[in-house]
N, C-alpha and C positions, 0 to 999 in steps of 0.2 A: 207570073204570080209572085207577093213578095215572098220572099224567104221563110219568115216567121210567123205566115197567115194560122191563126186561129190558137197560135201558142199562149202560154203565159209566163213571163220572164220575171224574176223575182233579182234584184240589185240592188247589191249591199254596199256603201257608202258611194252613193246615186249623186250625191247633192253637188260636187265640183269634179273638175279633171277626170281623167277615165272615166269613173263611171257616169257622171252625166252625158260623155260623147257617146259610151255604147247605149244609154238610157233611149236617147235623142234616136242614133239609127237602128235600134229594134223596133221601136213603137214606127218609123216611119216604115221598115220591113214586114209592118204588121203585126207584131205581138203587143201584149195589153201588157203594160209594166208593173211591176210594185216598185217606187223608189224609195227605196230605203236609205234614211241618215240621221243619224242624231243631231248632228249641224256641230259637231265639238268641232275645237279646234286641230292645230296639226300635230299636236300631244297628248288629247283628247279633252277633258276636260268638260267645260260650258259646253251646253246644249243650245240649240237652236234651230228651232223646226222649217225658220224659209226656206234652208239650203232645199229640202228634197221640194217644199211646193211649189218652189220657185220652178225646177225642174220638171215637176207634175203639169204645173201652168204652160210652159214653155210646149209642153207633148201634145193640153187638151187644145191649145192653140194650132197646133199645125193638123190639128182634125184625128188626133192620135186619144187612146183609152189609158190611163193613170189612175193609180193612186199609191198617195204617201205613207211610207210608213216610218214611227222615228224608234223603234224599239231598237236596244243596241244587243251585238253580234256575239259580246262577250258573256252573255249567261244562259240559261239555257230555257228559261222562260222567255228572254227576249228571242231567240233563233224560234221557237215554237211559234210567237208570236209573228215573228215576219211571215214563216208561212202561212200562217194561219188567216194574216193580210189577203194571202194571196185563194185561199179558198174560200175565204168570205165573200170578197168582192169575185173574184172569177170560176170558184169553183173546182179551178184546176193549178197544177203548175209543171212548168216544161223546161225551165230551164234558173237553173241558180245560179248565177256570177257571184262567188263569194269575191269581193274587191275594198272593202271596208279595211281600213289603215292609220294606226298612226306613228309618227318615230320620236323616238327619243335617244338622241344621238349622246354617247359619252364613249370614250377610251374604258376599254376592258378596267382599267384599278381604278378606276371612278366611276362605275355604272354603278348606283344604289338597286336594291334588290327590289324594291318599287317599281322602278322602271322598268327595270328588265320582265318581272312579271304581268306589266300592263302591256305590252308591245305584244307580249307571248297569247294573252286575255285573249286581244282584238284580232290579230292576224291567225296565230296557230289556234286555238281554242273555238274562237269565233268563225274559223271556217270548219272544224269539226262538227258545231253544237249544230251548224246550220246544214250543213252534211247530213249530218244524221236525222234532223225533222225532216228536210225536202227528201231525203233514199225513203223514208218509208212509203211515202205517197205517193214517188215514180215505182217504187216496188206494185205496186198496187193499179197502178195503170200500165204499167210494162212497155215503160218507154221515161228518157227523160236524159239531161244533157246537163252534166254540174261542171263549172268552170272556174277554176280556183287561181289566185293569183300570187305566184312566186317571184322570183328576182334573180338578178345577175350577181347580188351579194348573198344572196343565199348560195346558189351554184359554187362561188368561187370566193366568197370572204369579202370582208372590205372593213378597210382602217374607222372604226370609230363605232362598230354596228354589230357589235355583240350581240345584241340580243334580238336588233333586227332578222340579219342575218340566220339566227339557228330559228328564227320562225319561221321565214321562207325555207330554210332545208328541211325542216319539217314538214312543212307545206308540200312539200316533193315527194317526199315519202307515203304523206298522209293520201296524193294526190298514187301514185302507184298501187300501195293497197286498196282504196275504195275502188280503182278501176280493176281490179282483180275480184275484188268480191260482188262489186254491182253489177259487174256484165251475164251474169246469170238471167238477169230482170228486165235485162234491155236499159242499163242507163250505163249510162257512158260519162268517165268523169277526165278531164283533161287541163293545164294550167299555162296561163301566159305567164312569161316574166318581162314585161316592159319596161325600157326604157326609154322614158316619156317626161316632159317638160310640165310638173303639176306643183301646187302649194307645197307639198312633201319633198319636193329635187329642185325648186326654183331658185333655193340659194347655194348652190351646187355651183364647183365654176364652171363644170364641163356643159351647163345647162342657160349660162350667160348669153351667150348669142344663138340660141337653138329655137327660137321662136316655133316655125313652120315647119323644120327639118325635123326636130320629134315633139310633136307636138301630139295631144291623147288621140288625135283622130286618128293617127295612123295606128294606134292599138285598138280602137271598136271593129273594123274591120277582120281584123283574129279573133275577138269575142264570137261577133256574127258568123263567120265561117266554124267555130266550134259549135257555137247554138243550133244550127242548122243541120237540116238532112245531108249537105254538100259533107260532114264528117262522117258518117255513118259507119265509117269505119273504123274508126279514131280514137284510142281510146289510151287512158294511158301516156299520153305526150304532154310534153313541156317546150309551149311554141314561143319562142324569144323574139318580139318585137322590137325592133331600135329605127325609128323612120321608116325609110323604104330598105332598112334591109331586113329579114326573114331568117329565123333557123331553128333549129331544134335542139334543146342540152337533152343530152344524156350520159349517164354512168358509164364509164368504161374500164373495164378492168385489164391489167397488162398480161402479156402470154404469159409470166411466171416462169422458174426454174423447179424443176422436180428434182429429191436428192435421188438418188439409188438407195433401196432396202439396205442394202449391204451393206451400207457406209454411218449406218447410223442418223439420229435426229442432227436437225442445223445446228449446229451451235452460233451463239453472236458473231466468233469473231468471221465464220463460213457467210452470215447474210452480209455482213460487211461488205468480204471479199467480193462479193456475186451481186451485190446493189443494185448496180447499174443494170446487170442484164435480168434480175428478178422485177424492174421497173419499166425497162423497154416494152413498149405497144408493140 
C-alpha cells in the first residue's frame, strides 16, 4: 500500500525545487496534494500562477489528484486560504509541508529593514500563520503530521544571512513548541533542513558541481518518511538532509561548572577563569 493512501497533503512553495520533488512523490505515494505557489521570484516579488499548475499538470498526468493554489504564506488570510484549498477540494488535510522561501542575501550593515522583514513575512511568519489554520483542523480530527523547513544557517549561522538565518532559528523553536503543544491532539510537528541544489543555492559555489549529489530529490524522501505513519513516533526533530547523508541537529547544552554557596556569586573575572571547563560537553 502506498504510504500516503487517502491523506491530504497541503505544500507551500510547490511550484520548483523541493517542493515540487516532494509534490511529485506524495501524489505518486498516494495523497491528493494542494500545490501551493505564488510563482514570485527568488526574492519574491512578481507573481506567477504556472509555477504550481505546471506542477499540478505534471501529478493529474501521472494519474495523480492536484490542485493549485497561489495564495501567499505571509498573511494570514493567505494561510487560511491555503487550507481552506485543501477543505474545499478534499475536505480534509493531513499533512502541511510549510517549504515556501525566499532570500535576500546582504552583510549584517547593509541588510535594509525591508528585507530583513520580508524574509522573516515568508519563512518565520508564513510558517506560523499556516501552522496555526492547519493545527486547528488536525485538532479536530485528532491526527495530523506538519513539517516545517529549517537550515544549516539557521542551526549554525552563515556569512551574508542575517535575516535568513534567524528565520530558520526560529523556525526551530517555533517547530519545538508546536510539537510540545500539538502532541495532546495527535499532530506531530517536525522540520528538515536541507541542503539541496535549488534556484535559492544555485549560485552558491559549494552547489557548482553538485547536480545529482544534492539534488531536491534526495530531501522529498525525509518529507515522505515525516508525512507518514513510518514517523509515528516522531515528533519534535530536525532531520538534516545533505545528499545521501542523514542526521539530526539538536541543542545541546555543556555539563556546566557549579560554584559552592559559600564562595559567593561568579564574578566576571571567576567565569573567565573557569571558561573552558564551564563550555566543555
Amino acid at each position: 500500500m502506498a504510504l500516503l493512501n487517502g491523506k491530504v497533503a497541503v505544500i507551500t512553495g510547490a511550484g520548483n525545487g523541493i517542493g515540487r520533488a516532494t509534490a511529485l512523490l506524495f501524489a505518486r505515494e498516494g495523497a491528493k496534494v494542494v500545490v501551493n505557489d505564488i510563482g514570485g521570484g527568488r526574492a519574491g516579488g512578481a507573481e506567477d500562477r504556472s509555477a504550481a499548475d505546471k506542477v499540478v499538470a505534471e501529478i493529474r498526468k501521472a494519474g495523480g489528484t492536484a490542485e493549485a493554489s497561489y495564495d501567499s504564506v505571509a498573511t494570514k488570510q493567505g494561510a487560511e486560504a491555503i487550507v481552506g484549498k485543501a477543505l474545499a477540494a478534499f475536505g480534509q488535510i493531513d499533512v502541511l509541508l510549510n517549504n515556501a522561501g525566499i532570500l535576500r542575501d546582504k552583510t549584517l550593515l547593509k541588510l535594509q529593514l525591508a528585507d530583513w522583514q520580508a524574509v522573516l513575512d515568508v519563512h518565520l511568519t508564513g510558517s506560523f500563520l499556516c501552522i496555526q489554520a492547519a493545527a486547528a483542523v488536525m485538532k479536530a480530527q485528532g491526527s495530523g503530521s506538519i513539517i516545517n523547513t529549517s537550515s544549516v544557517s539557521g542551526m549554525l549561522g552563515n556569512f551574508g544571512q542575517a535575516n535568513y538565518s534567524a528565520a530558520k532559528a526560529g523556525i526551530y523553536g517555533l517547530t519545538r513548541t508546536a510539537s510540545i503543544e500539538l502532541s495532546r491532539y495527535g499532530v506531530r510537528v517536525n522540520a528538515v533542513a536541507p541542503i539541496a541544489k535549488t534556484r535559492l543555492t544555485e549560485d552558491l559555489p559549494m552547489f557548482e558541481k553538485a547536480e545529482d549529489a544534492l539534488s531536491p530529490a534526495h530531501v522529498a524522501p525525509a518529507h515522505l518518511f515525516l508525512a507518514s505513519d513510518l514517523s509515528r513516533e516522531v515528533t519534535g526533530a530536525v532531520l538534516c538532509v545533505a545528499g545521501a547523508r542523514l542526521s539530526v541537529y539538536k541543542v545541546v547544552e555543556s555539563a556546566g561548572q557549579i560554584k559552592h554557596a559559600d564562595s559567593g556569586i561568579w564574578t566576571a573575572a571567576e567565569i573567565a577563569k573557569h571558561f573552558a571547563l564551564i563550555d566543555k560537553l
